[in-house]
N, C-alpha and C positions, 0 to 999 in steps of 0.2 A: 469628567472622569477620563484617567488614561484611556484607557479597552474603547472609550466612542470615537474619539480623535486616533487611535492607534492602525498604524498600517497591518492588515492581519499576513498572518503567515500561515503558508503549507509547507508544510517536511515532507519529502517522498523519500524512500529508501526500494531502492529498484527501478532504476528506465531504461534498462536494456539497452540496444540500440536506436531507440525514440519511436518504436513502431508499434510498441505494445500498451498496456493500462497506463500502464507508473507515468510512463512521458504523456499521452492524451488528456488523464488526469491533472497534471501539472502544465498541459495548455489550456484545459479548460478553465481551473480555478486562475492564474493568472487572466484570462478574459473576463473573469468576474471580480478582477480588482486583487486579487490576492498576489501578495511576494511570494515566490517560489525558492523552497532549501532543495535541492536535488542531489540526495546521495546515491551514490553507484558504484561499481568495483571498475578501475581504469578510471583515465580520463578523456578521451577522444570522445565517446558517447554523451558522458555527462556536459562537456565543453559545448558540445557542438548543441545541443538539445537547451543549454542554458542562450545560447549567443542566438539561435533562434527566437524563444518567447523576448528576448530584449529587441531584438531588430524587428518584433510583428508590436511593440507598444506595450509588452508586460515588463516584468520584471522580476529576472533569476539569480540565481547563483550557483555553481557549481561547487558540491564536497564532497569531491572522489576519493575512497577507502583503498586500501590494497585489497582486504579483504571483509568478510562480516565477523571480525571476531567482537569480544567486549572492549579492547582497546580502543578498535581503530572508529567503534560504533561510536562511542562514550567522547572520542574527541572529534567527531564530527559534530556531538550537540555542543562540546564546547565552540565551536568553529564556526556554528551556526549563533551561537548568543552573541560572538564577537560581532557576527556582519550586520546580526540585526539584533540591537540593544531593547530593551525598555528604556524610558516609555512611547520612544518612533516607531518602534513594532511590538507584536503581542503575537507568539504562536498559538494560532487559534485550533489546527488541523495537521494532525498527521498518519500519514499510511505507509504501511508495511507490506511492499508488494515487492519483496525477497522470495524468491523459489528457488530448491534444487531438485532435480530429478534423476530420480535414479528407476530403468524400464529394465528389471533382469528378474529371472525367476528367482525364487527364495533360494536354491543352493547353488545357483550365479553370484548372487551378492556377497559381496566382499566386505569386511570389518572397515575398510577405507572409507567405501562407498556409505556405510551405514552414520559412519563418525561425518560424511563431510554433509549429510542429508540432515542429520540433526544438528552440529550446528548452524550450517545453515539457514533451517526452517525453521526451528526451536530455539537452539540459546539466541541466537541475532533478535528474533522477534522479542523476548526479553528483555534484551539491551538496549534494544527502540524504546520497548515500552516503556521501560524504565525514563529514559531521557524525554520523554514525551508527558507520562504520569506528572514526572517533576516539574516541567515545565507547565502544563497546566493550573498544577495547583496553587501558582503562583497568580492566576489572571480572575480578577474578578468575574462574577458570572454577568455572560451577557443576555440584553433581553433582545428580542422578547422568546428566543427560541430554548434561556433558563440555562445556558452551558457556559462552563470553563473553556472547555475543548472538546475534541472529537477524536477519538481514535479507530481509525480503521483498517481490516486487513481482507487481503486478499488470501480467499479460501480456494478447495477444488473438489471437484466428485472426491477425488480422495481422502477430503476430510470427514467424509461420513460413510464410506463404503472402499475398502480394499477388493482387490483385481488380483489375477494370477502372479502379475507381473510389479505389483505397489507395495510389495513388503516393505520397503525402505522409506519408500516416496508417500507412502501414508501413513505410517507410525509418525513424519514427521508434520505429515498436514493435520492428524488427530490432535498432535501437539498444541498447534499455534489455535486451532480452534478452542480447545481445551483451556489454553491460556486467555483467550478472547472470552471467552462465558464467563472465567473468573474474576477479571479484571471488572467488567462490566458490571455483576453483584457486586462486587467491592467498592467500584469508584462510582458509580450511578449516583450515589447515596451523594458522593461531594461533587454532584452537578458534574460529572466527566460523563461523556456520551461515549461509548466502546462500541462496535458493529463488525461482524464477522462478514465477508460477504463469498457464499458458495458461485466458483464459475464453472458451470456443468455446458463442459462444452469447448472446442475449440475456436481460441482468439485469432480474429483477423490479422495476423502479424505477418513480418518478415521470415519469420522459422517456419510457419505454418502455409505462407504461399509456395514454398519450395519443394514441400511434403503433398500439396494439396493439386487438384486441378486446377484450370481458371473457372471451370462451371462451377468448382466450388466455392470461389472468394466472389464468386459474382450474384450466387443464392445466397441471400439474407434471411432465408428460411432456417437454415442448414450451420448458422456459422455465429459466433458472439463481434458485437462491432468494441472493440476498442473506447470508440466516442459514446457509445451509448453505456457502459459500464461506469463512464466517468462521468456523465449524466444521473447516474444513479448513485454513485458517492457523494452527489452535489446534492443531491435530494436527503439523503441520509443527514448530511451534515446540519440541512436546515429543519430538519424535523424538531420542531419544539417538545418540551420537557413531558407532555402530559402522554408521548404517542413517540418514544423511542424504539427502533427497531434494534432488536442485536445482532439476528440473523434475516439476511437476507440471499435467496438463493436463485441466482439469475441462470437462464437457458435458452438457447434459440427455439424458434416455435415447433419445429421438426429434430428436434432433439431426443434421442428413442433415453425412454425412463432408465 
């Protein structure tokens, strides 16, 4: 069969500047044998972050968008099916680790602010989804874990609790959760594996060491690892058919409720 000989692939949409999930995520599964799609907005981040997994023994490719609209999304998976064809590869994985944040009080917030938060976190996640649904439904199921593919996103406190200041930035992480539950009753049924995953908590990144102390990136108590998020999208992935998760809600151990 193609899918047992087939080289698998992960899409990522989001790697920032390689510090945060999206890129850790996309050196992990590249160590576990997987070809890496990496989309991102620019291309310095996405370039550098691609020539990296190739020079450490994996294998990427960079497809950097101007923006998250349905255009530029929509011809990134064409851009993806070109580099990597059937039946030499088979998208097996993809994640939607796309954020915009918007931190202002409700009569702060601007119509701008609001337009560029939803589409952002909501029509993009769509767009993915869309390009990722279709591409699934094309791959026979594999065993023994029972799936076409696997789709998963990255959630936030926000997606289940609004704040003073998340009017914006959680109407649209409701969104993408909201989209994620449905997707998942809908495609389960055709062997598609969907998984929402909640990060309650601040990521060990580059925006967050500049914001933070070092006593705080140096407590593992207190802080979410990057590498171990993307340890847990690995595990999600290989959950077989009988024991899928759709929600998963990750936290450091001193993370106040």
């Amino acid at each position: 069969m193609a899918s047992s000989v087939a080289k698998r692939v992960l899409v990522v949409a989001g790697v920032g500047n390689g510090s945060g999930t999206g890129a850790s995520t996309a050196r992990l599964f590249a160590k576990k044998g997987y070809t890496v799609a990496l989309i991102a907005r620019g291309t310095d981040g996405v370039n550098k972050l691609a020539e990296e997994i190739n020079t450490s023994g994996g294998h990427a490719a960079p497809f950097p968008v101007a923006s998250y609209s349905n255009d530029e999304i929509t011809s990134a998976w064409t851009a993806i099916h070109a580099k990597f064809p059937k039946p030499e590869y088979i998208i097996r994985v993809a994640l939607f680790n796309v954020a915009y944040g918007v931190w202002k009080p409700f009569l702060d917030t601007k119509p701008e602010d609001i337009q560029e938060c939803l589409q952002t976190n909501v029509v993009a996640a769509f767009s993915f989804s869309h390009g990722a649904i279709k591409a699934f439904k094309e791959n026979d199921i594999e065993e023994p874990n029972g799936k076409r593919g696997a789709l998963l996103f990255t959630g936030a406190t926000s997606s289940i609790r609004g704040n003073f200041i998340t009017s914006a930035f959680a109407a649209g992480k409701f969104g993408v959760r909201a989209l994620s539950q449905s997707l998942a009753k809908e495609f389960g049924k055709q062997n598609i594996h969907v998984s929402h995953v909640i990060i309650d908590g601040a990521i060990l990144m580059d925006r967050q060491r500049e914001r933070q102390t070092a006593e705080w990136a140096a407590n593992e108590d207190v802080r979410l690892s990057p590498d171990s998020i993307a340890a847990s999208y690995f595990y999600l992935v290989n959950q077989d058919r009988s024991s899928w998760t759709w929600e998963l809600d990750l936290r450091p151990a001193h993370e106040n409720w």
